[in-house]
BALOBA-1460 file (C-alpha; in Angstrom, 3 decimals):
// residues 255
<rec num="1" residu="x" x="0.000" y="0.000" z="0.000"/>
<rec num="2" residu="x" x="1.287" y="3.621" z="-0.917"/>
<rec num="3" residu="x" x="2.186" y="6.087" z="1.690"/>
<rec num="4" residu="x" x="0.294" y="9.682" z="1.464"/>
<rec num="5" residu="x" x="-1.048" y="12.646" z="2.884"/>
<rec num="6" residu="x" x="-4.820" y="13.326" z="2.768"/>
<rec num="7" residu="x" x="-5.467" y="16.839" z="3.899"/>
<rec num="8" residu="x" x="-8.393" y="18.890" z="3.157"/>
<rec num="9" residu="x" x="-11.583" y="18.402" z="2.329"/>
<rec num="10" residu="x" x="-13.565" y="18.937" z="-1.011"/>
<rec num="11" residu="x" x="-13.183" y="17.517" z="-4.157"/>
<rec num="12" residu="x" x="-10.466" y="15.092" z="-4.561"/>
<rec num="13" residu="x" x="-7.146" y="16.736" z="-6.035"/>
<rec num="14" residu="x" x="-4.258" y="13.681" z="-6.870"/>
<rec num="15" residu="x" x="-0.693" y="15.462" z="-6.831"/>
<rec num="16" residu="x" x="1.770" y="13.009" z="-7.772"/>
<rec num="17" residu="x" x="5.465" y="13.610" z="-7.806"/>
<rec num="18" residu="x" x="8.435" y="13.159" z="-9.901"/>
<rec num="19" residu="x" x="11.721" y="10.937" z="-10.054"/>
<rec num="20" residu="x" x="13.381" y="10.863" z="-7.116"/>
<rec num="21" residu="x" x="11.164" y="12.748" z="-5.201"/>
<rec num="22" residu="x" x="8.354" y="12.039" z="-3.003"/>
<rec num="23" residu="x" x="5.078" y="13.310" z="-1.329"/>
<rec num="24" residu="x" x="6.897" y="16.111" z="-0.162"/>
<rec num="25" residu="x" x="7.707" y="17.788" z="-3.038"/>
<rec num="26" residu="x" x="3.993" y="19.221" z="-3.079"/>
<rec num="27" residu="x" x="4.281" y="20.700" z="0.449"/>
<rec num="28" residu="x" x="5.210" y="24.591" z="-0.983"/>
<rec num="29" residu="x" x="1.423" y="24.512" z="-2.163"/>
<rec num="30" residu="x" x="-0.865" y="21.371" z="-0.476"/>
<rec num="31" residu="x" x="-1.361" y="23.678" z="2.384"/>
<rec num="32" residu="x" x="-3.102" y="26.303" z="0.270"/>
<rec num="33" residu="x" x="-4.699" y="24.390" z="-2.344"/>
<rec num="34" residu="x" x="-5.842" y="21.864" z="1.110"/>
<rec num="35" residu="x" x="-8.252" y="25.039" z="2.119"/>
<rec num="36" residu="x" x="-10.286" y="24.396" z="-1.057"/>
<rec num="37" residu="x" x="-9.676" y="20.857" z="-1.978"/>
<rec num="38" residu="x" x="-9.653" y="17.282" z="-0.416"/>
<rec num="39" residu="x" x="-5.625" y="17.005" z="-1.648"/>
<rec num="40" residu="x" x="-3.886" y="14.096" z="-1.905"/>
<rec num="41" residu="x" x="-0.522" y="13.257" z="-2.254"/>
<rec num="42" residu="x" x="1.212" y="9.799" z="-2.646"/>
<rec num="43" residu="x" x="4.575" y="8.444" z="-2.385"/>
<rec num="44" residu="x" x="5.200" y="6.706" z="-5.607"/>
<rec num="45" residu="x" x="6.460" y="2.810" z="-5.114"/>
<rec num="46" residu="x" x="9.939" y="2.578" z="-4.140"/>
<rec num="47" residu="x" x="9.730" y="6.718" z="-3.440"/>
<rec num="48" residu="x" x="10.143" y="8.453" z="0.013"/>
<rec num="49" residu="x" x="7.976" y="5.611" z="2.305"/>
<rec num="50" residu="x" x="6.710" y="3.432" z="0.054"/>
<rec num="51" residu="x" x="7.802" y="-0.124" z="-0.652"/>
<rec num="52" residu="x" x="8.932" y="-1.164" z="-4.008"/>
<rec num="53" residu="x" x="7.003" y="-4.561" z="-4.171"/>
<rec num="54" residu="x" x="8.372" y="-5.512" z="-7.319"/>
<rec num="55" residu="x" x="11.896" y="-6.521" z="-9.157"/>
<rec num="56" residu="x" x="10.163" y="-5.324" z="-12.186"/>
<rec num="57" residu="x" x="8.382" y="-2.265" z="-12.678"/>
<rec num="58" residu="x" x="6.609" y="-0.157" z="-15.507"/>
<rec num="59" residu="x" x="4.292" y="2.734" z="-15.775"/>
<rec num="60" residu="x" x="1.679" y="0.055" z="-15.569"/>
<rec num="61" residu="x" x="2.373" y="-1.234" z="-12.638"/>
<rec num="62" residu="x" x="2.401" y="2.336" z="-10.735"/>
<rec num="63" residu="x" x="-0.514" y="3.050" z="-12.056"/>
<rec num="64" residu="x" x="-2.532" y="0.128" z="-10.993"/>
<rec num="65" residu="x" x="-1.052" y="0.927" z="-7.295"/>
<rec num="66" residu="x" x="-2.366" y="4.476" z="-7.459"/>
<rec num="67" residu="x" x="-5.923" y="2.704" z="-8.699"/>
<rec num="68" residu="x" x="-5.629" y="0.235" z="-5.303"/>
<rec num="69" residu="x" x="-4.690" y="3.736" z="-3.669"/>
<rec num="70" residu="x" x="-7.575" y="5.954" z="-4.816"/>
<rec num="71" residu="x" x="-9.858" y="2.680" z="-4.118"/>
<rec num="72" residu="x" x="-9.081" y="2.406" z="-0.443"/>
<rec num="73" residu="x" x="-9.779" y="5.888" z="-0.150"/>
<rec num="74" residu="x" x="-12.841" y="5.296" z="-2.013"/>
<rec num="75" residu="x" x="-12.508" y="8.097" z="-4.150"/>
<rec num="76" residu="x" x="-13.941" y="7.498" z="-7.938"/>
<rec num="77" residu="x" x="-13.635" y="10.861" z="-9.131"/>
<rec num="78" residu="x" x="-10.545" y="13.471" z="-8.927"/>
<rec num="79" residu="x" x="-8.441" y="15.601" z="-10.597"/>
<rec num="80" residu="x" x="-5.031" y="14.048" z="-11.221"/>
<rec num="81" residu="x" x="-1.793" y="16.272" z="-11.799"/>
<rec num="82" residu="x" x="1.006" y="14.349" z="-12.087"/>
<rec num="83" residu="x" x="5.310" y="16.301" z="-12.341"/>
<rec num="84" residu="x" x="7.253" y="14.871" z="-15.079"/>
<rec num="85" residu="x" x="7.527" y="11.203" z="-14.002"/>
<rec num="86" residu="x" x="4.008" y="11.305" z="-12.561"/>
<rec num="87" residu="x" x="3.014" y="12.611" z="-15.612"/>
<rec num="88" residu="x" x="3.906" y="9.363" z="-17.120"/>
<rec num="89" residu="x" x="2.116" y="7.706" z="-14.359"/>
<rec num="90" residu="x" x="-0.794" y="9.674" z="-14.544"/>
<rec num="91" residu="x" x="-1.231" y="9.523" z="-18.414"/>
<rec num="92" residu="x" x="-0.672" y="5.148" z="-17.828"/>
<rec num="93" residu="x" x="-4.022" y="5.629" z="-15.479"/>
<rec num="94" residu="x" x="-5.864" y="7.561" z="-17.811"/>
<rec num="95" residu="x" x="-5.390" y="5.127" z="-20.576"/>
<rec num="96" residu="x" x="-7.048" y="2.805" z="-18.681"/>
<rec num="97" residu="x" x="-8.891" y="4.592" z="-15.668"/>
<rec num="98" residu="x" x="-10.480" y="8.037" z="-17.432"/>
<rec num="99" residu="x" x="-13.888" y="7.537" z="-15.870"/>
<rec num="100" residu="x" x="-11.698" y="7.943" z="-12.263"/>
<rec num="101" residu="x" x="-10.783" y="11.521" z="-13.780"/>
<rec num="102" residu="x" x="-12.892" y="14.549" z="-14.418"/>
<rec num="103" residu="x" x="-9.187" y="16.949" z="-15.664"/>
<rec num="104" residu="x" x="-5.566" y="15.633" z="-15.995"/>
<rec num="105" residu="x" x="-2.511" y="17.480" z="-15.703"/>
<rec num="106" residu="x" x="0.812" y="17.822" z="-17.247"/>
<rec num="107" residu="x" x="3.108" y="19.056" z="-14.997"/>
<rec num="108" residu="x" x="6.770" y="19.617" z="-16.779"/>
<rec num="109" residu="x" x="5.596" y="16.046" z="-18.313"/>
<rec num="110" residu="x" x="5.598" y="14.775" z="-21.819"/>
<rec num="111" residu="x" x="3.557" y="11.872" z="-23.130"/>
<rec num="112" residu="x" x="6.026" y="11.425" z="-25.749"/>
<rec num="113" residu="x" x="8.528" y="8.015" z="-25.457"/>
<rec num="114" residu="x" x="11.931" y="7.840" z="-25.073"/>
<rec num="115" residu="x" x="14.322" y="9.162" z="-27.923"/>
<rec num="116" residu="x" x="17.213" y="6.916" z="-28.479"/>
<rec num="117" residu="x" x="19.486" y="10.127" z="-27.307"/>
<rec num="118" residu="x" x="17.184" y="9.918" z="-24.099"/>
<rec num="119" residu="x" x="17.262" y="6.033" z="-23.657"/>
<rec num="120" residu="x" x="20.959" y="6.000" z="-23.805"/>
<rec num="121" residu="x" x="21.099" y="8.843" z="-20.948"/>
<rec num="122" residu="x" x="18.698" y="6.483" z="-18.992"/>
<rec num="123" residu="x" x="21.530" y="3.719" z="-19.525"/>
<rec num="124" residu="x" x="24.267" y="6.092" z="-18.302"/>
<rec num="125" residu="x" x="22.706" y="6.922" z="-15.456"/>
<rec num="126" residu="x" x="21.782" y="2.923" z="-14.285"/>
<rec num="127" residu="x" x="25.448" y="2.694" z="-14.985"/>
<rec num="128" residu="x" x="26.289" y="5.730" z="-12.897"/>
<rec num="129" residu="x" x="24.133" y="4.565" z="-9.824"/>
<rec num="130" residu="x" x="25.804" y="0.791" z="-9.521"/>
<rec num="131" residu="x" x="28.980" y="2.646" z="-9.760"/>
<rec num="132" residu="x" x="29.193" y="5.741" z="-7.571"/>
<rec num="133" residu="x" x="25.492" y="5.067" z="-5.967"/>
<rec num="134" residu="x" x="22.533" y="6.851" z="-5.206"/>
<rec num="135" residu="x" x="23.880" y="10.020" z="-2.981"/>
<rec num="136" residu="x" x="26.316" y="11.007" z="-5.521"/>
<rec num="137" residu="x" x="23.650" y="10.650" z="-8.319"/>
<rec num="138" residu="x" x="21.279" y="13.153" z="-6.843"/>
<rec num="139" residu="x" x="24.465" y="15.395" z="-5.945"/>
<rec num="140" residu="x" x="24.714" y="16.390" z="-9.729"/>
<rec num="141" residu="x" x="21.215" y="15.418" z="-10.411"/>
<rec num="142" residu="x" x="18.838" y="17.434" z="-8.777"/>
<rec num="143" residu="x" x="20.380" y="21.441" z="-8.996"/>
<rec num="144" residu="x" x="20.461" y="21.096" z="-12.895"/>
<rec num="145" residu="x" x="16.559" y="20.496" z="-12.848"/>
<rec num="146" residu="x" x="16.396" y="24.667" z="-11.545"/>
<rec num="147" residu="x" x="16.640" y="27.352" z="-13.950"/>
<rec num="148" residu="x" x="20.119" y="28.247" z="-13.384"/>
<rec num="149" residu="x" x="19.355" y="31.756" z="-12.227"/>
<rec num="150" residu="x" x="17.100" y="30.305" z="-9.835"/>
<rec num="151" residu="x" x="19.760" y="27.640" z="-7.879"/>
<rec num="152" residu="x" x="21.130" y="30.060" z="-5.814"/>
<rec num="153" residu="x" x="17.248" y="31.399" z="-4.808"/>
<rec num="154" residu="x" x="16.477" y="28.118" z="-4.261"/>
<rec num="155" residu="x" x="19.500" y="27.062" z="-2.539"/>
<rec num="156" residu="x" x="17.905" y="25.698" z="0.646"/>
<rec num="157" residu="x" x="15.247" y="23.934" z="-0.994"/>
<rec num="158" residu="x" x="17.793" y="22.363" z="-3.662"/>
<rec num="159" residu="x" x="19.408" y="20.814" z="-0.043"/>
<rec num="160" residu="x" x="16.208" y="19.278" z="0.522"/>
<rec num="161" residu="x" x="15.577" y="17.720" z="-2.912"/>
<rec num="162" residu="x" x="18.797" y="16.008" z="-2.650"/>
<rec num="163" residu="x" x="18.811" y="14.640" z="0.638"/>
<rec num="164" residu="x" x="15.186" y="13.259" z="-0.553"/>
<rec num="165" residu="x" x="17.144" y="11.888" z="-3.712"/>
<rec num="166" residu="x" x="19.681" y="10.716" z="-1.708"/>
<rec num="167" residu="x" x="17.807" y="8.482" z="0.582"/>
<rec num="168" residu="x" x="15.661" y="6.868" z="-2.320"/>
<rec num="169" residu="x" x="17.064" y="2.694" z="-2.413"/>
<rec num="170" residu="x" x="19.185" y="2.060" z="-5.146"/>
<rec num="171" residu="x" x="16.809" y="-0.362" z="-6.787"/>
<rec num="172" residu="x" x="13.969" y="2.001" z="-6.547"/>
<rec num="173" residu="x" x="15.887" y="4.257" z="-8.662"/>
<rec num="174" residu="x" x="17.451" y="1.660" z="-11.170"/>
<rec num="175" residu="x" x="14.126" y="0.002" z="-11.873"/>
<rec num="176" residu="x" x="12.029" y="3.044" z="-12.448"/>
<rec num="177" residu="x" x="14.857" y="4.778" z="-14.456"/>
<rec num="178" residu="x" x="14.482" y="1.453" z="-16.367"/>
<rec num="179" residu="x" x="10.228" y="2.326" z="-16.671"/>
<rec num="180" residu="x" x="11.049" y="5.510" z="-17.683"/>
<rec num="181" residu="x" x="13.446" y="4.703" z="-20.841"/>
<rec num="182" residu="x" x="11.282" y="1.701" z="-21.566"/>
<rec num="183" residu="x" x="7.293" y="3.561" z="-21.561"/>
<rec num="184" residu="x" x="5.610" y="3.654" z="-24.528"/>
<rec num="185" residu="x" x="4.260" y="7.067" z="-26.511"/>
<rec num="186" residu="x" x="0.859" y="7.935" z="-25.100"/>
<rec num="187" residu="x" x="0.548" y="10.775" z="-27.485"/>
<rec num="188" residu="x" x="-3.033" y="8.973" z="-28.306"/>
<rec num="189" residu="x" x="-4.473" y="9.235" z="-24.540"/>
<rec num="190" residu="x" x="-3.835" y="12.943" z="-24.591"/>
<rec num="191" residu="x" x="-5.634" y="13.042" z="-28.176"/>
<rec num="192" residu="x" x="-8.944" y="10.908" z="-27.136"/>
<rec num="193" residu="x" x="-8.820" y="12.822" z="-23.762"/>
<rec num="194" residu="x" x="-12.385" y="13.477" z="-22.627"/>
<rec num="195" residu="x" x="-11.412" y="15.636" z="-19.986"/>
<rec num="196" residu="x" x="-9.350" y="18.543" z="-19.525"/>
<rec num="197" residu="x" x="-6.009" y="18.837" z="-19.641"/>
<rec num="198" residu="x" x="-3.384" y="21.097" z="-17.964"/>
<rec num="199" residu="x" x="0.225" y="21.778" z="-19.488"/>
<rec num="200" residu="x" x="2.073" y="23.635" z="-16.992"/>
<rec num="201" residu="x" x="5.451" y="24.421" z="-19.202"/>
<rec num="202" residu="x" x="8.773" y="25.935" z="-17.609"/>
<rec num="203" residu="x" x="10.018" y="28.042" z="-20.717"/>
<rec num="204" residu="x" x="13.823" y="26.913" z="-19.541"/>
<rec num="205" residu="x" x="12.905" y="23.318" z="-18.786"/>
<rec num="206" residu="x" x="16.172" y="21.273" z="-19.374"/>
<rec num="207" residu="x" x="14.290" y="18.173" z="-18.740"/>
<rec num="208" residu="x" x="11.197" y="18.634" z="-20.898"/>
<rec num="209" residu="x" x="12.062" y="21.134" z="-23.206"/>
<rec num="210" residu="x" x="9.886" y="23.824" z="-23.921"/>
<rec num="211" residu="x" x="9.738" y="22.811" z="-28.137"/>
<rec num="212" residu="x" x="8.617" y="19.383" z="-26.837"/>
<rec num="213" residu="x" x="5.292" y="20.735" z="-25.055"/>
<rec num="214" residu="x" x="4.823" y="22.822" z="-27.974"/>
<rec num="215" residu="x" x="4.129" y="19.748" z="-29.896"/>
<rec num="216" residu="x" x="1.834" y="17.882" z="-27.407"/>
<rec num="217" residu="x" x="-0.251" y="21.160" z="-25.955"/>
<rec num="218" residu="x" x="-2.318" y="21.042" z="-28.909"/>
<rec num="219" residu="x" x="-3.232" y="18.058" z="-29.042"/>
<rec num="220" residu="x" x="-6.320" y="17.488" z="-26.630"/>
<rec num="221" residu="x" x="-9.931" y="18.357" z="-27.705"/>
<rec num="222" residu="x" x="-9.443" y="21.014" z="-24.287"/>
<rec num="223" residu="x" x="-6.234" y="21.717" z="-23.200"/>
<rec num="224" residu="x" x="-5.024" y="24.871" z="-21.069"/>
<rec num="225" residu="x" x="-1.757" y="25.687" z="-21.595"/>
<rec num="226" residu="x" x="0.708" y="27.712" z="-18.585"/>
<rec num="227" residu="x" x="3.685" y="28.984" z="-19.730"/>
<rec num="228" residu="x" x="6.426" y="29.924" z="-16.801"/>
<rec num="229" residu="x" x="8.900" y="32.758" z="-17.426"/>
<rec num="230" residu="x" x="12.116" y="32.030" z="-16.092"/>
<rec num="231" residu="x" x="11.574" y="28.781" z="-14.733"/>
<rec num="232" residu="x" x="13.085" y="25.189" z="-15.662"/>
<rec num="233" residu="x" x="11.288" y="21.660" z="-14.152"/>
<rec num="234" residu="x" x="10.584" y="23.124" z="-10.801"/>
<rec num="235" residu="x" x="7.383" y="25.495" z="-11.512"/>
<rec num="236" residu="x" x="5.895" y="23.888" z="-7.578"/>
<rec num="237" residu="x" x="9.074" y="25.681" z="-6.449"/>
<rec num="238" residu="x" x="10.352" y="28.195" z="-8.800"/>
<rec num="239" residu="x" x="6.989" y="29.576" z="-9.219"/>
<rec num="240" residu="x" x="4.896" y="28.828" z="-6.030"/>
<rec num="241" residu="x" x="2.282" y="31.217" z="-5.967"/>
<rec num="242" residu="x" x="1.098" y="31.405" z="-9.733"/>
<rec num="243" residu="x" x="1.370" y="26.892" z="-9.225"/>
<rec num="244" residu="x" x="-1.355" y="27.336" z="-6.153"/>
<rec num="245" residu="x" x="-3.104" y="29.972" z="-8.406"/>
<rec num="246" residu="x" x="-2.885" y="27.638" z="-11.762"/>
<rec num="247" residu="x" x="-3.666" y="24.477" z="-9.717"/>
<rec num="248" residu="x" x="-6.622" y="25.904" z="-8.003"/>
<rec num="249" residu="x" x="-8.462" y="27.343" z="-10.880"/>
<rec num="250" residu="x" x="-7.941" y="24.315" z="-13.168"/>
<rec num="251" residu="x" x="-9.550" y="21.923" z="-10.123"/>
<rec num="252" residu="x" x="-12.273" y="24.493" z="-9.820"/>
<rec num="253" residu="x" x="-12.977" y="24.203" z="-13.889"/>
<rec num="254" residu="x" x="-13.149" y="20.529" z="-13.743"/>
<rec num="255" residu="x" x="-15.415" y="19.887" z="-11.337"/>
């Protein structure tokens, strides 16, 4: 069973967080966006303080444990926003699960696969990890993901991040990097959507560069599109107030 937080009261908003991150991630806006909504924020499997049940893993797999999740909570409608990596997740449950959704949300996420330039990065950094291990990974992982006139801003929070990256197992972070490089396109879920969906876009997104949500932002019979000055794959951070502001008004239009 996941670990979460459930604070709030309303209609259900899902928050779901990236790689190497966990529920935490959310806490510069759940507090806020908890006066309005029933918010709810997981630890992915093998994330922060939830169990990695399986060797194997795979989009699918998460996805069905955020079903058993929303389940036991006995929630059968919500609004799901899922950052980068839960963007994969989310976009594997709405494949499958729309009629749990009434708006999805793209939060510096793509539902594009792989390129082979990004597989072989995946590769490099499994290779990386069984080397050097997991603390030195998220050393030079996680300051890269700020826009670099924001890291020394966001120097205290960057501390955080890592130590959270930092204490994530070793084959928590193996297996999903190997779910990552290994998803398939989902272009086609965003298409059919029949709900809303959210892009929240940093313009100086290293991760999920800003050309690559140009080509996907289009693409839903109802999509609403936020562009962040200034910010890379951090908007919950980099941009607090206008994520609480964006976050809130999108759950408000969906339900």
């Amino acid at each position: 069973m996941l670990e979460y937080n459930d604070s709030g009261h309303g209609f259900p908003l899902v928050l779901l967080h990236g790689f190497c991150e966990d529920r935490t991630l959310w806490k510069y806006c759940e507090k806020e966006l908890a006066r309005h909504y029933r918010v709810i924020t997981p630890d992915l499997p093998g994330f922060g303080e939830s169990r990695l049940e399986e060797t194997t893993v795979s989009m699918e797999y998460f996805s069905e444990q955020l079903k058993s999740l929303l389940d036991n909570l006995k929630i059968n409608k919500c609004v799901m926003i899922g950052h980068s990596l839960g963007g994969y997740i989310m976009l594997a449950f709405a494949e499958k699960y729309e009629n749990y959704l009434t708006g999805i949300g793209m939060f510096h996420s793509t539902a594009f696969a792989d390129s082979e330039e990004k597989k072989e990065n995946r590769n490099k950094t499994i290779a990386f990890i069984e080397k050097h291990g997991v603390p030195m990974f998220a050393e030079s992982f996680v300051a890269p993901l700020f826009s670099l006139r924001n890291r020394d801003l966001f120097k205290t929070e960057i501390k955080e991040l890592i130590q959270t990256a930092a204490a994530t197992s070793e084959v928590g972070v193996i297996e999903t990097t190997k779910a990552m490089r290994d998803r398939k396109d989902r272009i086609e879920v965003l298409k059919n959507a029949n709900v809303p969906v959210l892009f929240v876009v940093g313009k100086l997104d290293g991760a999920v560069p800003l050309e690559k949500s140009l080509e996907q932002c289009y693409l839903p019979k109802h999509s609403i599109v936020h562009f962040l000055e200034g910010t890379g794959h951090m908007g919950m951070i980099e941009r607090k107030q206008e994520t609480i502001t964006i976050l809130q008004h999108f759950a408000a239009f969906c339900h």
